[in-house]
N, C-alpha and C positions, 0 to 999 in steps of 0.2 A: 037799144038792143042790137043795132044793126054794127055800133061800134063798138059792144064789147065782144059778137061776134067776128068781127073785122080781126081784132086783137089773138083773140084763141087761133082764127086760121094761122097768125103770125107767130106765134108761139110753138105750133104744132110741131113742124120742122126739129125746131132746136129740140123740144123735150122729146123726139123722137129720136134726135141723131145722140142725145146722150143715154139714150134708156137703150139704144143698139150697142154703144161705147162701152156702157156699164158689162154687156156680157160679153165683149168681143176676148179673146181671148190674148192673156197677157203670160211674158217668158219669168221664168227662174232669173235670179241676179245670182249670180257668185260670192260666198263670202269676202271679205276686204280684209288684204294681210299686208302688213306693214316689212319692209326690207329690213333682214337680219342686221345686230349688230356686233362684231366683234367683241368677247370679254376678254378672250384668251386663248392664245395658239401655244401649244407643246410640239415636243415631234410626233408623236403617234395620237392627240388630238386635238379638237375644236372646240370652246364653248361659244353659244350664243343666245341671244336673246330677239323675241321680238313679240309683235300681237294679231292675233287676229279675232275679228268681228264680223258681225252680221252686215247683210248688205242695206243700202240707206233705203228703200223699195219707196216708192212712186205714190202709192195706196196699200190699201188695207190686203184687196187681192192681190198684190204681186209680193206682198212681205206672206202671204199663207201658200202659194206658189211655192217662193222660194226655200219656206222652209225653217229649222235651227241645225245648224252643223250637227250632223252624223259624223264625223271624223276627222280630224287634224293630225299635222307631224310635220317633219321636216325629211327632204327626200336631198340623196345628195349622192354625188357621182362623179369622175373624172374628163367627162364633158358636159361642154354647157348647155346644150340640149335636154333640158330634164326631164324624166317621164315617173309616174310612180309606176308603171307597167313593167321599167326595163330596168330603172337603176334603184338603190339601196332606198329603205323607208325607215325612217324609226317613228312610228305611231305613239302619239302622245295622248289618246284619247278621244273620246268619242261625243255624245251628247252634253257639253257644256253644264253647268248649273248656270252660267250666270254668260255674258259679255261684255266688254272685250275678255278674249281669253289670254293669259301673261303667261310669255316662254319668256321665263328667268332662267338664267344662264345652263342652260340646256347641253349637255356634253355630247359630243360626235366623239367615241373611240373606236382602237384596233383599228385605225387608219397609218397608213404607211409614211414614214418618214420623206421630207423632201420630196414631196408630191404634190403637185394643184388641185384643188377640188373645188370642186363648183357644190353650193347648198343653198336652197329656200325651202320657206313653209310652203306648204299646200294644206289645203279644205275642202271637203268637199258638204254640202248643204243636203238637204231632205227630198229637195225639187231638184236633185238634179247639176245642178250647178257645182264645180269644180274651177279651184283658181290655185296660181301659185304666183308667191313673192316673188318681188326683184332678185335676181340669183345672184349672191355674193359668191365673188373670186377670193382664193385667200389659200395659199401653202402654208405645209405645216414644214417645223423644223423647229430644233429645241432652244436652241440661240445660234441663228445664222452664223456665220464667219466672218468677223470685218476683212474681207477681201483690199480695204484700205483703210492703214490708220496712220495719218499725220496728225504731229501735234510741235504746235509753235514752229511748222515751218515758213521761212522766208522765201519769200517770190518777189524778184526784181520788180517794182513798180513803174511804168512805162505812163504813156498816152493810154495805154489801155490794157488789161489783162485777160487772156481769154485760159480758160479749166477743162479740163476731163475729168468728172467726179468718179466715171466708172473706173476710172484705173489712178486718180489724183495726183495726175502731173497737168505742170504747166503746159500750155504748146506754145508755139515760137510764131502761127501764122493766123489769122483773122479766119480762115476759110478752110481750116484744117476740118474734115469731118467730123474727128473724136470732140468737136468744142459742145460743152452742155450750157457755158456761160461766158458771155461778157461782163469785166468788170470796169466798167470810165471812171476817169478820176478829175474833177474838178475842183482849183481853189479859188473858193469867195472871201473876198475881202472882210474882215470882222467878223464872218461865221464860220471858218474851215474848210476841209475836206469835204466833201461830196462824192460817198459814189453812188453812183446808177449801174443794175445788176440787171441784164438782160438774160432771160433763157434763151440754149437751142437745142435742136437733136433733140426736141417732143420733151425736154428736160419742165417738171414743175416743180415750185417751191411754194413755200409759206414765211413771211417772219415772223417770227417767236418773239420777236425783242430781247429781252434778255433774261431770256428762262433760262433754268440749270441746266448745262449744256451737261455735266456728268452723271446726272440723275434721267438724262431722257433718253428712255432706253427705244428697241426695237419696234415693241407693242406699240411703244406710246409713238412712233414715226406712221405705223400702219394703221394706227384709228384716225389722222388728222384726215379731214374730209373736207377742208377748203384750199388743196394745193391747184394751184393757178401758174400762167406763163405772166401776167401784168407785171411790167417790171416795176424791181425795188429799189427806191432813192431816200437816201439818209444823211445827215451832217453826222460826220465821224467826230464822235468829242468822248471826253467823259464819263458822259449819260447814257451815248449808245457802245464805249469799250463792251467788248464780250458779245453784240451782238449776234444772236443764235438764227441759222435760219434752216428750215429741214427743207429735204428735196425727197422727189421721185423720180429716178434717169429713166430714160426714152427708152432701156433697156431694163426696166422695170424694178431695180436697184434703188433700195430706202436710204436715207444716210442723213447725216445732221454736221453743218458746217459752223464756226464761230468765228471771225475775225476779232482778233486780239487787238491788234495796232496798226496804225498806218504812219509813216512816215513818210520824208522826201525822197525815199529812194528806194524803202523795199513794203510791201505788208506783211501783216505777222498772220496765221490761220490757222487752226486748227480742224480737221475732215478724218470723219468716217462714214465709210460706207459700207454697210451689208450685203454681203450675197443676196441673190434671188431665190 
């Protein structure tokens, strides 16, 4: 008796500090919305897409807390400070039927040409709770300007080549400030050419390998989402002629470069790049 009493005292604590836990009082979670994705930019609009859902809640009471979304939309404005209080709304609806909720390409009109804007969703939930998505940056414009367009021009090929993609000349000095890129050029014996393409001047790129450099238009340079500075090394041969590779300049300029040929004395290139 004495040890099953023993036991209850020891017990007592625990089932105590959880039958206090159970009332203690628990917060609202925020609905969970997923960063906008680009479908398509015009000059005077935006489509996008994205989702939002309920929040993942802890228990039983902090998902009744929290609630089912009373209202969603996307809020959008020309700073990136977003408030549904201060800047533009367009309400997509209120008490859900179901979750996750799908913003299929959702249009932003009667926005002004060649302007930045800043746009995410926002939720607000039953408890209370208010959240808004990763703000995407993104100007409108109906097809930018290639502010440069070469095609098959030759560049003396040296020890090394350095570019300006904002303005797509060569420069003459390692240290010049306009440089977005180095290009070294190494020959291996039985294998070829070799270059190694370093970024600077905040410059990113991607390789493409050898996607259709005249089919990949502006949209498709502003949806790529793994532009990186790690530099790019390839054996120039055959297999990699045409190699495509898109950038992002440090003056925030999209564009899409393809080296043609390399020889012992000049390379061949082809560059464009888009206005901002």
């Amino acid at each position: 008796m004495k040890r099953w009493l023993s036991i209850l005292l020891a017990l007592a604590p625990t089932v105590l500090f959880q039958s206090c836990n159970l009332f203690a009082p628990v917060d609202p979670l925020p609905p969970v919305l997923s960063k906008l994705e680009v479908v398509d930019i015009k000059r005077t609009e935006i489509t996008v897409s994205g989702t939002i859902n309920n929040p993942d809640s802890k228990n039983d009471r902090q998902e009744k807390k929290s609630g089912v979304i009373k209202e969603y939309g996307l809020v959008y404005g020309t700073t990136s400070a977003l408030d549904v209080q201060k800047d533009k709304v367009i309400k997509l609806g209120e008490t859900p039927g179901q979750t996750p909720v799908l913003i299929q390409a959702q249009k932003i009109t009667g926005l002004m040409s060649d302007t930045r804007y800043y746009v995410a969703l926002y939720a607000r939930n039953e408890g209370g709770g208010m959240a808004y998505g990763e703000t995407l940056d993104i100007k409108t414009t109906l097809i930018p300007p290639a502010v440069v367009t070469r095609n098959s021009v030759k560049v003396a090929r040296t020890k090394a080549l350095w570019y300006d993609f904002d303005t797509g000349t060569a420069l003459l000095a390692a240290d010049d400030p306009k440089k977005d890129i180095t290009i070294d050029f190494f020959s291996i014996s039985a294998r070829g050419t070799v270059l190694e393409i370093n970024t600077a001047n905040k410059l990113q790129f991607v390789n493409l390998d050898l996607a259709d450099y005249d089919k990949l238009t502006y949209l498709d340079l502003v949806r790529i989402a793994n532009y990186g500075s790690m530099s790019i090394t390839y054996v120039f041969s055959e297999q990699t002629d045409n190699t495509v590779i898109a950038f992002k300049t440090g003056e925030g300029r999209f564009g899409k470069w393809r080296i043609e040929d390399v020889t012992a004395n000049d390379i061949t290139m082809s560059l464009i790049t888009y206005e901002n």
